[in-house]
C-alpha positions in Angstrom: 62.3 35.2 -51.3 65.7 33.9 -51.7 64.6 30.3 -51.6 62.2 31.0 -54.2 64.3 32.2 -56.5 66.7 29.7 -56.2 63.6 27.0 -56.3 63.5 28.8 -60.0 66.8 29.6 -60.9 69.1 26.9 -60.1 71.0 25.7 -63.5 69.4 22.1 -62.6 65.1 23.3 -62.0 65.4 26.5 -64.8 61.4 26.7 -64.0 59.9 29.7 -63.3 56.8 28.3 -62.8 57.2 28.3 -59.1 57.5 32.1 -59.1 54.2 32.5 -59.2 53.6 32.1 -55.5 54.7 35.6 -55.2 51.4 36.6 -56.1 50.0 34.7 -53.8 52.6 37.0 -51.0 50.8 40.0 -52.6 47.8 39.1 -52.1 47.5 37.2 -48.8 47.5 40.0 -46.4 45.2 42.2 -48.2 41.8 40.9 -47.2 43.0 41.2 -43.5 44.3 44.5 -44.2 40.9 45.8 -45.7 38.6 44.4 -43.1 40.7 45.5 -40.2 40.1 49.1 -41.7 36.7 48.6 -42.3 35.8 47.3 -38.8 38.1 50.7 -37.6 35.8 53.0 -39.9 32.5 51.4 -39.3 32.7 51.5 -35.8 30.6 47.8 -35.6 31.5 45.0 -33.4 30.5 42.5 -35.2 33.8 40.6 -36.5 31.8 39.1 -40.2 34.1 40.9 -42.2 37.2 40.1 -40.3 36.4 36.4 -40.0 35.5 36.2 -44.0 38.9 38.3 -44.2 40.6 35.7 -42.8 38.8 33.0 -44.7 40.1 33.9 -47.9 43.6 34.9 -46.5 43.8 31.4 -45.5 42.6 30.5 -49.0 45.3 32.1 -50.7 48.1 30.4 -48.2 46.9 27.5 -48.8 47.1 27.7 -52.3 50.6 28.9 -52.4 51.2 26.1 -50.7 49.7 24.2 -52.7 50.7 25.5 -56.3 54.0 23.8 -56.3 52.9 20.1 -55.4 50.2 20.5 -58.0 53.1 21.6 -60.9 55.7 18.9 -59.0 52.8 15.9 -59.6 51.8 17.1 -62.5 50.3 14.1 -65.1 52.8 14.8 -68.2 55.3 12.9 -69.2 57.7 14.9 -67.1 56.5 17.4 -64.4 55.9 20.7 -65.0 58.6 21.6 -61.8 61.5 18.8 -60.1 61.0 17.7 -56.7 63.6 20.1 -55.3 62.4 23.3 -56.5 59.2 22.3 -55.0 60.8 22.2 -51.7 62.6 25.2 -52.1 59.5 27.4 -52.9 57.8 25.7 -50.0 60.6 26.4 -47.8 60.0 29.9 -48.9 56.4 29.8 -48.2 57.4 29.1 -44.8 59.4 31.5 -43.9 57.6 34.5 -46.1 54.3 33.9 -43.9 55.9 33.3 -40.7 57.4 37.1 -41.2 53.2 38.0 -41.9 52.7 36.6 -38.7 55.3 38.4 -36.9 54.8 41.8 -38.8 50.8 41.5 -37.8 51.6 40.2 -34.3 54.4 43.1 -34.0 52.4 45.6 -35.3 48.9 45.0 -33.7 49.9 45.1 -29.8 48.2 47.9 -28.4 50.8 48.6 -25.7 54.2 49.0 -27.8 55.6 52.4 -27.7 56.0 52.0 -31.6 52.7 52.1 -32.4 52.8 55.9 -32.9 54.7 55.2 -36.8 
């Protein structure tokens, strides 16, 4: 998060356009979060839910990802963001999904003796 908000509130980007890509941290693990509890309710072992879960999850990385190259390129005279913010907030975006990755990987072994919280 730290490299985000610098990506927005350095004295030379004063954008806050990139901030938006928090949103997209909101919202990225809650399809997975959803489906995992819907396949633990419904008993099924069918994995449709999960695998359209992860479908979108992936659509809303990617689009975080995304979000400041489109506002860095934009067509207008000058763009919407400066080249460095956008690699600040993709900087960012790296390490904000890589802790997902290791919270869900953490948290989802069956065999760790903190699984009980």
């Amino acid at each position: 998060m730290t490299l985000v908000i610098l990506g927005c509130a350095l004295p030379q980007y004063q954008v806050w356009w990139t901030f938006f890509v928090v949103l997209f941290y909101l919202l990225s693990p809650l399809p997975t979060l959803i489906a995992r509890r819907y396949n633990e309710n419904s008993g099924s072992s069918t994995m449709a839910a999960y695998e359209l879960a992860i479908f979108i999850t992936m659509g809303f990385v990617v689009s975080s990802f995304a979000l400041p190259i489109v506002l860095a390129r934009s067509p207008s005279p000058e763009p919407v963001i400066k080249w460095g913010a956008c690699y600040l907030t993709l900087a960012g975006n790296v390490v904000v999904y890589a802790t997902l990755v290791g919270f869900f990987l953490t948290f989802d072994a069956e065999d760790a003796d903190y699984i009980m919280w």
